[in-house]
N, C-alpha and C positions, 0 to 999 in steps of 0.2 A: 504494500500500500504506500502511494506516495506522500512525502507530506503534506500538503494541502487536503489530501482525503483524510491523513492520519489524524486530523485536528478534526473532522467531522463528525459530531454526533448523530445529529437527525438531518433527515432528507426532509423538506417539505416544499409539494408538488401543486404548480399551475395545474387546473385540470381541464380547463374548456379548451381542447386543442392540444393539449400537451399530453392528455392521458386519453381521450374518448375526442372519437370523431363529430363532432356536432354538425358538420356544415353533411355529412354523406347520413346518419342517420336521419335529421331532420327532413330530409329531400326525403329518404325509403317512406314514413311514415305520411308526410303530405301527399305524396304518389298515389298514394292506395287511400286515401278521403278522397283526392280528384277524381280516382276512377270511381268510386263506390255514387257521387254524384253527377259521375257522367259528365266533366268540365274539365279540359286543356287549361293549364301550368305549367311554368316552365319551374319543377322542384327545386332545382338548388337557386335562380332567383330569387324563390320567397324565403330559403334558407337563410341566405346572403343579407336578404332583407329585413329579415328579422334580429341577425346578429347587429345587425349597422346601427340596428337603433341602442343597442347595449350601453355604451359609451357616452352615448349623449344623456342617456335618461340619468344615468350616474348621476353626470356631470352636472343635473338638475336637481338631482338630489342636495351635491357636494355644496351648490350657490342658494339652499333655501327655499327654492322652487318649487320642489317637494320635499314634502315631509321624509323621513325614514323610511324605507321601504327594504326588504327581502325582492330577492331575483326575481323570484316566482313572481311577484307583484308587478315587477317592473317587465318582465317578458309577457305578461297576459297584456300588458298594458300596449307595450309596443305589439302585439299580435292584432289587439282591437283596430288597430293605427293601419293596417296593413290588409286585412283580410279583403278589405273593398276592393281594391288594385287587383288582387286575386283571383276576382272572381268566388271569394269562400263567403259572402255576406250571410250567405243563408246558414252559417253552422251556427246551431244551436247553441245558447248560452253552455250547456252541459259538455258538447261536443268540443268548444274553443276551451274548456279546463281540462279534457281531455288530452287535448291538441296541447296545451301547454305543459302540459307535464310529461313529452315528449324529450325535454330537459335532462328528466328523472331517469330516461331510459337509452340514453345514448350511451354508443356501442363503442367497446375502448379498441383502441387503434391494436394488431395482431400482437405487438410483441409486448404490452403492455402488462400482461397478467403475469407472465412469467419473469418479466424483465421486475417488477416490484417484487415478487416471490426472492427472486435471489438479490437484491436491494434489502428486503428486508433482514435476510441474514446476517448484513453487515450493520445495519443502523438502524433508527427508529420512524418510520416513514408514516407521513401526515400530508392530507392536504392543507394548502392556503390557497383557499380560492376566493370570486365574491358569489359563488352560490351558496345558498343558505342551508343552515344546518340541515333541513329534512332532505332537499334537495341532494343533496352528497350521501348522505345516509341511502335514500330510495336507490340511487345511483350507483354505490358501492356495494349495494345487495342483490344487484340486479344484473351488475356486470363482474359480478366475482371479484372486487379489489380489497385485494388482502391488507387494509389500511390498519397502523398500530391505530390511530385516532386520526377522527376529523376537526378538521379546526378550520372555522368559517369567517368571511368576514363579517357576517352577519354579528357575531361574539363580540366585535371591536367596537361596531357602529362604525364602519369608517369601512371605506371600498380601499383594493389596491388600485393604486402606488402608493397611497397615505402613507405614512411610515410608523401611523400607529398599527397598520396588519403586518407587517416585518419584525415592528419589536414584542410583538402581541405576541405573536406562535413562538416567539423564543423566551417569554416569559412564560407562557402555560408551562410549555417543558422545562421552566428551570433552566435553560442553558444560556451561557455566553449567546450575544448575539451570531458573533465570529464561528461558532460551532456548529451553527444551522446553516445548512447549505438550500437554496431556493433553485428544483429543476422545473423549466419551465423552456417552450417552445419560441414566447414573443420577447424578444430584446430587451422590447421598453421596462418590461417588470423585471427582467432580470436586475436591469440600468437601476431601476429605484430601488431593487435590495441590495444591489451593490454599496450602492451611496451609503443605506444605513448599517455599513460593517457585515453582510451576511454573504458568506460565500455563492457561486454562483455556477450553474451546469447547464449548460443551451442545448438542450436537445432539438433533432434537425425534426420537424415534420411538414416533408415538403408538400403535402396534400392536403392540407388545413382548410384551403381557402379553392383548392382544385388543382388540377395539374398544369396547367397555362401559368398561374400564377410564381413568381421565383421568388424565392425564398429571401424576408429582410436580410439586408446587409448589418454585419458585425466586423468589427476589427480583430487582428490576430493577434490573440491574447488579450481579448479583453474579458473572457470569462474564465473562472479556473480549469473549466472541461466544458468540451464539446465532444456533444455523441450524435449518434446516426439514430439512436434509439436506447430505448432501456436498457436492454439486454446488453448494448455495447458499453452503453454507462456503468452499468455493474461489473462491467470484462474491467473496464479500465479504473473501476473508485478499487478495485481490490488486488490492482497487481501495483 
């Protein structure tokens, strides 16, 4: 193990994109409501659409805009926002909470379970994500993630990048910030737990967003480890 691993306690993991596909389950599951209503989508459009609005709704949270909210809140919210474009107006109040907890059941990328299985051998693996506690819970039961603990931003009140969900997950467990290490697929979070002393591991997932799409740009060396995937990251946290 090298140094920089050898300092490492806990792993705690981005999950929308870094652990579960959301843009390719959420397309399978609106697929099959289009055909069941008999109405042309284009799937991973409304995918794409419905994540776009993630960030902003945040961000309206963050400026007082809105109150508090959990994910789940702010994804039915941005789905309402979006269904008309769709052609989906007619789903039923019952069928759009359905449809939203789509979330809860997206499907973790292949090397995922295994790559956390032997991750977990070495250290104590948590998410940090900003889906809400049930949200993770329904999700890590449904896609087999062998998680020690989940840890939400929902627990902080405070969404990532805030640097109170960076030093939050290192106080739950007790540790140095410096000994939690944050894997995760998008730069910019790496970039903000960098800033607040936590170690940092980019893993590559170059289908996140589709296959056309190329992967954000990083500088060399600017994380402690770069992996292809899980499984690579645990090849390399333990030699």
């Amino acid at each position: 193990m090298n140094q920089a691993a050898s300092a490492v306690k806990a792993l705690a993991f981005d999950v929308f994109g870094t652990v579960v596909d959301w843009r390719g389950s959420i397309a399978r599951e609106v697929s099959l409501i289009a055909k069941h209503m008999n109405i042309q989508l284009d799937a991973f459009a409304f995918a794409d659409a419905w994540r776009a609005g993630y960030a902003p709704a945040m961000d309206r949270v963050r400026k007082g805009e809105l109150p508090w909210m959990h994910i789940d809140s702010l994804h039915r919210m941005i789905l309402d926002s979006i269904v008309d474009k769709f052609g989906l107006q007619g789903l039923s109040d019952e069928q759009r909470e359905n449809l939203n907890k789509v979330w809860h059941r997206l499907a973790p990328w292949p090397d995922t379970v295994a790559g956390l299985h032997a991750l977990k051998k070495q250290f104590t693996i948590t998410t940090l994500s900003n889906g809400n506690f049930s949200l993770l819970t329904g999700m890590a039961k449904n896609a087999g993630l062998p998680w020690d603990c989940i840890v939400s931003a929902e627990l902080f009140k405070h969404y990532k990048p805030d640097p109170e969900t960076y030093h939050g997950v290192a106080g739950l467990l007790n540790l140095p910030i410096e000994q939690v290490m944050l894997c995760a697929c998008h730069p910019s979070d790496l970039r903000a737990a960098k800033a607040q002393g936590m170690r940092t591991a980019y893993v590559m997932r170059p289908f996140e967003f589709g296959e056309h799409v190329p992967l954000p740009a990083v500088e060399a060396g600017e994380f402690d480890f770069v992996a292809q995937d899980f499984v690579d990251l645990a090849r390399q946290l333990a030699t």
